[in-house]
C-alpha positions in Angstrom: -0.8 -16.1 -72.0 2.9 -15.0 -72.0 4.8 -14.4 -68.6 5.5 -10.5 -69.0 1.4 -10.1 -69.9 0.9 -12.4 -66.6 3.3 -10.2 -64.9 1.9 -6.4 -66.2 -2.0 -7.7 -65.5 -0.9 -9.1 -61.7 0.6 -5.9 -61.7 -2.1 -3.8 -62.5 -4.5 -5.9 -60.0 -2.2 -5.2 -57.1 -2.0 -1.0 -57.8 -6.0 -1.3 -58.4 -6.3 -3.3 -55.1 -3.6 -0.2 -53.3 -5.4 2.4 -54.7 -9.0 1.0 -53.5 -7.7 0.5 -50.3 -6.3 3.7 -50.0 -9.6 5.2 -51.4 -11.5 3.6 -48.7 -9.3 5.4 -46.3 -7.3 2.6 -45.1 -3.6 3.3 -45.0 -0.7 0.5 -43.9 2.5 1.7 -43.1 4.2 -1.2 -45.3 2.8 0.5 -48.2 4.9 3.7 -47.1 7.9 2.1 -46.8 8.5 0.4 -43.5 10.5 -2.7 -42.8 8.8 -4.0 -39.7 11.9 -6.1 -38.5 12.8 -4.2 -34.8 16.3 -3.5 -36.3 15.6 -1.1 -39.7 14.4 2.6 -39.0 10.6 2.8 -39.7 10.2 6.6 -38.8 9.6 7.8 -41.9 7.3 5.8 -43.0 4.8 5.9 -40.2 5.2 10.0 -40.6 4.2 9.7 -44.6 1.1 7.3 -43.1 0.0 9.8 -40.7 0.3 12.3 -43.0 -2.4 10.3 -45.9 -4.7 9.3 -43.0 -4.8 12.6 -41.5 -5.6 14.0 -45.6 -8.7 12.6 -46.3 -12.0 14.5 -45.7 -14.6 11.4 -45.8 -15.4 8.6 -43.6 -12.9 7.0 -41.2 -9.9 6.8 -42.1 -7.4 4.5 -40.8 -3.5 4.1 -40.2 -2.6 0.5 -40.1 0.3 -1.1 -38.1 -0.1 -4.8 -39.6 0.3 -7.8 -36.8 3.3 -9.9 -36.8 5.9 -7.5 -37.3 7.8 -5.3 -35.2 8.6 -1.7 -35.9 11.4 1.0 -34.7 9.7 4.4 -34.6 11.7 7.2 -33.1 9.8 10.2 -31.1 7.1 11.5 -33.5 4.3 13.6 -33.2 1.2 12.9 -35.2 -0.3 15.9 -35.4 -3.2 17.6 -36.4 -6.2 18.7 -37.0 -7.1 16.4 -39.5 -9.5 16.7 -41.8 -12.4 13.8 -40.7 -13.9 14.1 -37.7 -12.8 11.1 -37.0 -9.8 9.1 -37.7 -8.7 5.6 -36.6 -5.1 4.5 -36.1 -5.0 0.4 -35.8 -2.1 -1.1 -34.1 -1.5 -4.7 -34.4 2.2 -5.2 -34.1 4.9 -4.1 -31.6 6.3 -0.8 -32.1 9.5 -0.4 -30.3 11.6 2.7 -29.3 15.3 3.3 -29.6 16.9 2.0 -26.9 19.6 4.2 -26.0 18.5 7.6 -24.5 21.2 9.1 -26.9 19.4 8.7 -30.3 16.4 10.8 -28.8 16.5 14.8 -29.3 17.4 17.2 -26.5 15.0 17.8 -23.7 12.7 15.0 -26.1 9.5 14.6 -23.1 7.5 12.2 -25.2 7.9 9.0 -27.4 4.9 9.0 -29.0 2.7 12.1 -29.3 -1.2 12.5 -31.1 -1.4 16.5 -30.8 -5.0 18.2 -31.9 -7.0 14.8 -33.5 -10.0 15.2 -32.4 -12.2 11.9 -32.7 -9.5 10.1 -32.4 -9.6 6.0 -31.7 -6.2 4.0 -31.2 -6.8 0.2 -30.5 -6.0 -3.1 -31.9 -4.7 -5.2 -29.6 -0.8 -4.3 -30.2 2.2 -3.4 -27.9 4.0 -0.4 -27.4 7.4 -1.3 -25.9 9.2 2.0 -24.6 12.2 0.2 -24.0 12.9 2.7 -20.5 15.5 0.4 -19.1 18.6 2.5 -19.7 16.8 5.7 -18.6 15.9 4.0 -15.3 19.7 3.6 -14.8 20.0 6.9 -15.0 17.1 8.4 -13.7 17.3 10.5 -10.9 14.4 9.2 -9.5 16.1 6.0 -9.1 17.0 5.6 -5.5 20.4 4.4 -6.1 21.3 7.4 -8.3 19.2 10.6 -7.0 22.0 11.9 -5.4 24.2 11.1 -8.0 25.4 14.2 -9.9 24.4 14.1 -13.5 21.4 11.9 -13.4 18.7 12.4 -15.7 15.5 14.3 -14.7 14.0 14.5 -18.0 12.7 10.9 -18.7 10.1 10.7 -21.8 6.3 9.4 -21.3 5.3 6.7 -23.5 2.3 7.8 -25.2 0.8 11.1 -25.3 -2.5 12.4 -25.9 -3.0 16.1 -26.1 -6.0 18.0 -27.4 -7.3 15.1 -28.5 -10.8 15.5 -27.8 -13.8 12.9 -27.5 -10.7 10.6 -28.1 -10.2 6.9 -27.0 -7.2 4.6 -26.2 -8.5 0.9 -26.2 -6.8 -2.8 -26.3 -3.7 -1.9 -26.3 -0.4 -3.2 -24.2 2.3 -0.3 -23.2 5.5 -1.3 -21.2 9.0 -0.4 -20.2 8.3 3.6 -20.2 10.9 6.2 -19.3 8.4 7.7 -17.3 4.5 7.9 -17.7 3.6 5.4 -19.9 0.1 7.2 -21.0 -0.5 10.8 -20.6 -3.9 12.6 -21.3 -3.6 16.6 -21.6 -5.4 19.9 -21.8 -8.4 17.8 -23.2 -12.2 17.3 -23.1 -14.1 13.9 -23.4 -12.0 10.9 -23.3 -11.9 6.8 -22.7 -9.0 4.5 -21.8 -10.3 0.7 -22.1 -9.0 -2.6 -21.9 -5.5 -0.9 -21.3 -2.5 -3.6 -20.3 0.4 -1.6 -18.9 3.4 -3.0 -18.0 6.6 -2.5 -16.1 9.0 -3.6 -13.3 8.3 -2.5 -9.9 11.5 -1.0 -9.8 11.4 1.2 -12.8 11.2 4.9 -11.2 8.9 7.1 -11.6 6.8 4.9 -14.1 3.3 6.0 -14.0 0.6 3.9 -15.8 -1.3 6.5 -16.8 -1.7 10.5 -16.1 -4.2 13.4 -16.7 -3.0 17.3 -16.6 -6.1 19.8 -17.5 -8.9 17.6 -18.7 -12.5 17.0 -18.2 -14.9 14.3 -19.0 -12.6 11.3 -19.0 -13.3 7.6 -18.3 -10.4 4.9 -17.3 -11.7 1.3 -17.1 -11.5 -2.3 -17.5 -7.6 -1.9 -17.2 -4.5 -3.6 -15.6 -1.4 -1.2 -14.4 1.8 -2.6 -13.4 4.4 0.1 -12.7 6.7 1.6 -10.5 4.4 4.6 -9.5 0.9 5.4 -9.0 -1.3 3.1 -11.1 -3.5 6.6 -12.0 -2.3 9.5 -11.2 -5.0 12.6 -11.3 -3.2 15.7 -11.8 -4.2 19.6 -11.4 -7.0 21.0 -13.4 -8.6 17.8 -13.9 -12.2 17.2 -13.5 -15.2 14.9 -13.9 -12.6 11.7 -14.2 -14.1 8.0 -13.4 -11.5 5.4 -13.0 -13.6 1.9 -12.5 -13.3 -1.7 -12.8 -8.9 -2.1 -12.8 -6.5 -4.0 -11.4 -3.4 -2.0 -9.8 -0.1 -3.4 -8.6 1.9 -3.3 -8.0 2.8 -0.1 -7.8 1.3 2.9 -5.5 -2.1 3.0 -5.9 -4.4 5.6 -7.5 -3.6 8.8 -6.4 -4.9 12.7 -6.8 -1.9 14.7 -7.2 0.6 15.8 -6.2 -1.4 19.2 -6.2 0.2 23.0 -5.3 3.5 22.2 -6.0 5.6 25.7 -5.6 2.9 27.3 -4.2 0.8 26.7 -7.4 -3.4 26.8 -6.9 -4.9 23.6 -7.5 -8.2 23.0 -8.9 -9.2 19.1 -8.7 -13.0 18.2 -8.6 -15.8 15.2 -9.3 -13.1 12.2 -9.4 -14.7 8.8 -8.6 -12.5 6.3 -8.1 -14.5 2.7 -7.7 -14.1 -1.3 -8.1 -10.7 -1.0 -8.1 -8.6 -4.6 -6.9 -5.1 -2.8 -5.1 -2.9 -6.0 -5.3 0.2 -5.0 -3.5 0.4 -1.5 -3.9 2.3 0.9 -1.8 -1.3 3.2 -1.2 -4.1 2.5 -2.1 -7.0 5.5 -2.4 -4.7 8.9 -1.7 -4.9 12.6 -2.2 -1.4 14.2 -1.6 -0.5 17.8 -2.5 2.4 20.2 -1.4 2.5 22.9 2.2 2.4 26.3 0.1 0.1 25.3 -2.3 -3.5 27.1 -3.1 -7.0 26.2 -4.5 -8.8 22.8 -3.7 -9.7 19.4 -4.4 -13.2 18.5 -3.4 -16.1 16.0 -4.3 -14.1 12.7 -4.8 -15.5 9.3 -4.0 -13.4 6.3 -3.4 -15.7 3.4 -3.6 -16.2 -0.2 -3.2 -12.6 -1.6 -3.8 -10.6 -4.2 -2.3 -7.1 -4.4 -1.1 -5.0 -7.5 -0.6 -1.7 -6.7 1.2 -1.6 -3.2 0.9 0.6 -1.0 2.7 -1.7 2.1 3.0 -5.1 1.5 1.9 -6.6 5.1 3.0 -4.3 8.5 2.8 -4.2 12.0 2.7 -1.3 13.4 3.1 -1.1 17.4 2.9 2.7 17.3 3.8 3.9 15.2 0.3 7.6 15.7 0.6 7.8 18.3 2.9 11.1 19.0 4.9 9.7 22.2 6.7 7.8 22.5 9.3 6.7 25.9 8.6 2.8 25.8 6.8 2.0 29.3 5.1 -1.2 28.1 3.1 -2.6 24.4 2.1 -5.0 22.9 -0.9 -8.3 22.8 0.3 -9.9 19.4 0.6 -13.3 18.7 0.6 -16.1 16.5 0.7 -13.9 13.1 0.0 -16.2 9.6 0.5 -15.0 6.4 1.6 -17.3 3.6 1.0 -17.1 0.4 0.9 -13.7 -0.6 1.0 -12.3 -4.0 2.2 -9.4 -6.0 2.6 -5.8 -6.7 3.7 -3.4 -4.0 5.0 0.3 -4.5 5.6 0.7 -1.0 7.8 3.7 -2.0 9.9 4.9 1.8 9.6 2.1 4.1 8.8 -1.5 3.2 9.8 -4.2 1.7 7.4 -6.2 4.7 7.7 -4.0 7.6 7.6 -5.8 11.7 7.1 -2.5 13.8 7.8 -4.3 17.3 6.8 -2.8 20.5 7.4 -3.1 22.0 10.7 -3.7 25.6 8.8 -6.2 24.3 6.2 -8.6 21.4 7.4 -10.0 18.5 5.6 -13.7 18.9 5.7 -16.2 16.7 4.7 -14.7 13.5 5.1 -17.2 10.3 4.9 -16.2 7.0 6.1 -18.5 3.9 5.4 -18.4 0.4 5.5 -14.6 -0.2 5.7 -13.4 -3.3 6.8 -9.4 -3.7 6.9 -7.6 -6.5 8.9 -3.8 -7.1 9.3 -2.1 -9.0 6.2 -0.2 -10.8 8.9 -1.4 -13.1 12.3 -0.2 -11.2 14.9 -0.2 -7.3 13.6 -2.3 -4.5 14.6 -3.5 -2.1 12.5 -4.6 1.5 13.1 -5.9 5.0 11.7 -4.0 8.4 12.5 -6.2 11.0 12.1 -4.7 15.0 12.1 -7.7 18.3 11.6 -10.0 16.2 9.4 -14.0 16.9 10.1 -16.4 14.3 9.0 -18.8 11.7 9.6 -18.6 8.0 10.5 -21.4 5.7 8.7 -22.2 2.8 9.8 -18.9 -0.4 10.6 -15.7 1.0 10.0 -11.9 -1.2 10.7 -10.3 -0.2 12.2 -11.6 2.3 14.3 -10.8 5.9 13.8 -10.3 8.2 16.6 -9.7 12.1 15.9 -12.2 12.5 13.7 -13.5 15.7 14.2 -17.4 17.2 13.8 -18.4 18.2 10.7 -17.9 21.9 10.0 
């Protein structure tokens, strides 16, 4: 056989093998154009990948981000509604975002964004590397620029996920954000598994992962790593289970903040259990704004462990007030403690810390089976306790005093 007739049939094995693939629903961003070498611009290609993936009607389809490459994806938004009802995006490699703050658009608040794909599964054990170190430099949430004039207060999250119903988010790495590194929005049925993120303790204002107006939603089997709160449960947010994780450090898993600007909150049915607090600033803590409106009620904090945590229990209806004027207060309700042990380091605040409004009580408060020492020999521990009703049930360290009856 001749070379060129070698050549055209190789030739015509490799389209047959493309085309199959792609018939199967399987598309790889290589085959679209992209480089994969960190350096090269690899935009376009993961757009015109989206775009086939998001085309086809039958089974599965899947967008393909091969292993042992790395690619340079500027802020995209992979949008929907596709035409499967569900659609897989495989991430193998490293994608990387531009470094400098300058080559993102104007007022640019996420890096990358799935908007509207319902059914929607991203895994496969790859890394998304924000690259937020020159935004933390300029951040004014960093505390050696806040009060520096120009600073930044726009900083992009990581990964987005909005509308993206009965979605999931699974073995995946995502470091360095500008801000949040995963944010779930204005959805319904959701799961977060086997989730490694990954930043400096320093980096401002670097949540691992957030949730604005959703219901349904599982985080678990997880590691955060940030600069922030490990979760952070925002307004409108209901029936959310964050179990089995690892936080810190960082500061904790938080509900919140809630009634900023005098907004109403509505927060309900979070349970928050087997959670290892490694170093953490807080550990289990509801904080909302004086002024605010609405409630935050049925939330269970459950049998977690603290090792050398600063506060391991807080409420605080006074998050960054500088009045001492209180016209109104989110209400909070029915909040259970159980089963929480460890290590506090509460040189400053106390280890068990319930600073609820004095216009708005907590009610409803359950403390069980709590058992924090000092992290040090020598330190003393304690609880303050301001208008909070609730029970005490059965051994809990140390002792709380001010707890009032149940109303």
């Amino acid at each position: 056989m001749g070379s060129k007739a070698f050549l055209f049939i190789f030739g015509v094995i490799i389209s047959t093998y493309v085309h199959v693939a792609s018939a199967r629903g399987s598309f790889n961003v290589m085959k679209f154009g992209a480089v994969g070498d960190g350096i090269r611009d690899d935009t376009q290609a993961f757009v015109k990948a989206w775009a086939a993936t998001c085309g086809v009607a039958k089974g599965i389809p899947k967008m393909l981000v091969p292993r042992r490459r790395t690619f340079l994806v500027r802020p995209t938004d992979f949008a929907g509604p596709c035409k499967a009802k569900n659609v897989s995006v495989e991430i193998g490699g490293t994608i990387v975002a531009p470094v400098s703050p300058k080559a993102w658009a104007p007022n640019q608040n996420t890096w990358l964004k799935f908007t509207n794909v319902n059914g929607l599964h991203v895994n496969g054990h790859g890394v998304l590397d924000a690259r937020g170190q020159a935004w933390w430099e300029q951040s004014c949430h960093n505390l050696k620029h806040q009060d520096r004039p120009g600073c930044t207060k726009l900083q992009p999250a990581a990964i987005n996920f909005w509308g993206t119903n009965d979605g999931k988010f699974s073995d995946m790495t995502v470091k360095n954000a500008a801000m949040f590194h995963i944010t779930l929005l204005a959805l319904d049925g959701f799961e977060v598994r086997n989730i490694k993120v990954n930043s400096p303790e320093s980096s401002p204002n670097t949540d691992g992962l957030h949730t604005q107006n959703v219901k349904h939603v599982t985080i678990s089997d997880s590691q955060f790593r940030s600069g922030d709160d490990c979760v952070s449960i925002g307004d409108k947010s209901s029936y959310v289970y964050v179990r089995n994780c690892h936080c810190g450090p960082g500061h904790g898993v938080s509900i919140g903040s809630l009634g900023s600007g005098g907004t109403e909150a509505a927060v309900e049915e979070i349970h928050v259990e087997n959670i290892k607090f490694v170093g953490t600033m807080f550990g289990c803590r509801i904080k909302t704004y004086q002024g605010g409106k609405g409630y935050c009620r049925a939330v269970t904090f459950k049998h977690s462990n603290f090792t050398n945590v600063l506060n391991p229990l807080y409420i605080d209806q006074h998050y960054f007030s500088t009045s001492s004027v209180e016209t109104s207060a989110v209400r909070i309700s029915d909040v259970t403690f159980d089963d929480l042990r460890g290590t506090s380091d509460a040189r400053i605040q106390s280890a068990i810390s319930m600073k609820c409004s004095n216009l708005v009580a907590c009610t409803g408060l359950k403390f069980s089976n709590i058992h924090l020492t000092p992290a040090m020999p020598g330190m003393k521990i304690n609880s303050t306790i301001n208008n909070a009703h609730g029970a005490i049930l059965g051994r809990v360290e140390p002792q709380i005093v001010g707890l009032k009856a149940a109303i």
